[in-house]
C-alpha positions in Angstrom: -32.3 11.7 -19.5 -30.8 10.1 -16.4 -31.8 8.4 -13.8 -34.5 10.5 -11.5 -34.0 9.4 -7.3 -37.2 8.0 -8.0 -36.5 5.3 -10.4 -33.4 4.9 -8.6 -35.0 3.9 -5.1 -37.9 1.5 -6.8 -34.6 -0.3 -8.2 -33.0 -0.7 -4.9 -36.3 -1.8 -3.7 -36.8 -4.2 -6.6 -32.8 -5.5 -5.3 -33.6 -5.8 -2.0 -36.7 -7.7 -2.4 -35.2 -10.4 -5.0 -32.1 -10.6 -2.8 -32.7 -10.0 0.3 -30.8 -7.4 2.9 -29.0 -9.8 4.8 -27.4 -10.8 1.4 -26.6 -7.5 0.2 -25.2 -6.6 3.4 -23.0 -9.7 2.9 -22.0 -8.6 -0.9 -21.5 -5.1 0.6 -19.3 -6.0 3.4 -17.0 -8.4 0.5 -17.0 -5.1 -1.7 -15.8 -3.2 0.9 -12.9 -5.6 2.1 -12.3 -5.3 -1.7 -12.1 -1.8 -1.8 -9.8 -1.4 1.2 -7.5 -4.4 -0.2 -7.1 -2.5 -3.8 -6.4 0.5 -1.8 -3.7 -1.0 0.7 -1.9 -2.5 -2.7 -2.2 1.0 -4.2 -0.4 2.4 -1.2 1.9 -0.5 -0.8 3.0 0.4 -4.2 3.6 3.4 -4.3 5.6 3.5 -1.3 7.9 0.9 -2.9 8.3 2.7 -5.7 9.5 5.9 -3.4 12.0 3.2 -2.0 13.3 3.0 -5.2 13.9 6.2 -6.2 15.3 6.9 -2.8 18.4 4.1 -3.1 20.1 6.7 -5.4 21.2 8.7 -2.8 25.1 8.6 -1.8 26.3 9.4 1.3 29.5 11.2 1.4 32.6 11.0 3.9 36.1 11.3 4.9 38.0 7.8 5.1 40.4 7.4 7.7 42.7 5.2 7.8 42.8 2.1 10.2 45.4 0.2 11.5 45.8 -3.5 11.3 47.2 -5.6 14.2 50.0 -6.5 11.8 51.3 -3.1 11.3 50.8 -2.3 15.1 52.8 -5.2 15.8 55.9 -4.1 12.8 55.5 -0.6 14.6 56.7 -2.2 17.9 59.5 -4.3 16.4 
Protein backbone atom coordinates (compact mmCIF):
# COMPACT_ATOMS: atom_id res chain seq x y z
CA UNK A 1 0.00 0.00 0.00
CA UNK A 2 2.93 2.36 -0.32
CA UNK A 3 4.28 4.42 -2.53
CA UNK A 4 5.51 2.37 -5.91
CA UNK A 5 8.95 4.26 -7.60
CA UNK A 6 6.55 4.94 -10.09
CA UNK A 7 4.19 7.17 -8.51
CA UNK A 8 6.98 8.46 -6.72
CA UNK A 9 8.95 9.84 -9.86
CA UNK A 10 5.57 11.29 -11.71
CA UNK A 11 5.41 13.36 -8.25
CA UNK A 12 8.83 14.70 -8.47
CA UNK A 13 8.14 15.39 -11.99
CA UNK A 14 4.82 17.04 -11.12
CA UNK A 15 7.40 19.26 -8.38
CA UNK A 16 9.79 20.06 -10.71
CA UNK A 17 7.53 21.33 -13.26
CA UNK A 18 5.29 23.65 -10.82
CA UNK A 19 8.56 24.83 -9.30
CA UNK A 20 11.07 24.74 -11.25
CA UNK A 21 14.79 23.05 -10.75
CA UNK A 22 16.63 26.11 -10.20
CA UNK A 23 14.25 26.71 -7.28
CA UNK A 24 14.37 23.33 -5.79
CA UNK A 25 18.03 23.43 -6.09
CA UNK A 26 17.83 26.65 -4.07
CA UNK A 27 15.31 25.03 -1.28
CA UNK A 28 17.72 22.04 -1.43
CA UNK A 29 20.84 23.88 -0.91
CA UNK A 30 18.89 25.96 2.43
CA UNK A 31 17.82 22.40 3.65
CA UNK A 32 21.12 21.27 3.54
CA UNK A 33 22.83 24.28 5.30
CA UNK A 34 19.99 23.35 7.73
CA UNK A 35 20.92 20.02 8.17
CA UNK A 36 24.57 20.63 8.71
CA UNK A 37 23.67 23.64 11.27
CA UNK A 38 21.34 21.20 13.45
CA UNK A 39 24.05 18.75 13.22
CA UNK A 40 27.05 21.21 14.32
CA UNK A 41 24.58 22.29 17.40
CA UNK A 42 24.16 18.60 18.08
CA UNK A 43 27.83 18.09 18.28
CA UNK A 44 28.50 21.41 19.92
CA UNK A 45 26.39 20.05 22.61
CA UNK A 46 27.31 17.25 23.29
CA UNK A 47 30.83 18.08 23.65
CA UNK A 48 29.84 20.69 26.21
CA UNK A 49 28.07 18.47 28.05
CA UNK A 50 31.43 16.00 28.19
CA UNK A 51 33.14 19.34 29.49
CA UNK A 52 30.94 19.11 32.15
CA UNK A 53 31.15 15.97 33.41
CA UNK A 54 34.91 16.19 32.97
CA UNK A 55 35.34 19.37 35.71
CA UNK A 56 34.85 16.75 38.38
CA UNK A 57 38.04 15.46 38.24
CA UNK A 58 40.72 16.42 41.08
CA UNK A 59 44.13 16.48 40.67
CA UNK A 60 46.08 15.31 43.53
CA UNK A 61 49.62 16.60 45.02
CA UNK A 62 52.19 17.14 47.58
CA UNK A 63 52.30 20.90 48.86
CA UNK A 64 55.49 22.17 49.74
CA UNK A 65 56.11 24.72 51.49
CA UNK A 66 57.37 28.24 50.29
CA UNK A 67 59.19 30.70 51.81
CA UNK A 68 58.21 34.37 51.99
CA UNK A 69 60.83 37.14 51.65
CA UNK A 70 59.85 38.04 55.21
CA UNK A 71 60.89 34.90 56.82
CA UNK A 72 64.04 34.80 54.57
CA UNK A 73 64.81 38.08 55.81
CA UNK A 74 63.99 36.99 60.01
CA UNK A 75 66.23 33.82 59.01
CA UNK A 76 69.18 36.32 58.32
CA UNK A 77 68.68 38.47 61.37
Amino acid sequence: MGISPTQLLIILVIVALIFGTKKLRNIGGDLGGAVKGFKKAVKDEEEKKSIEQSDGETIDVKAEKVSTDKEKKDQNV
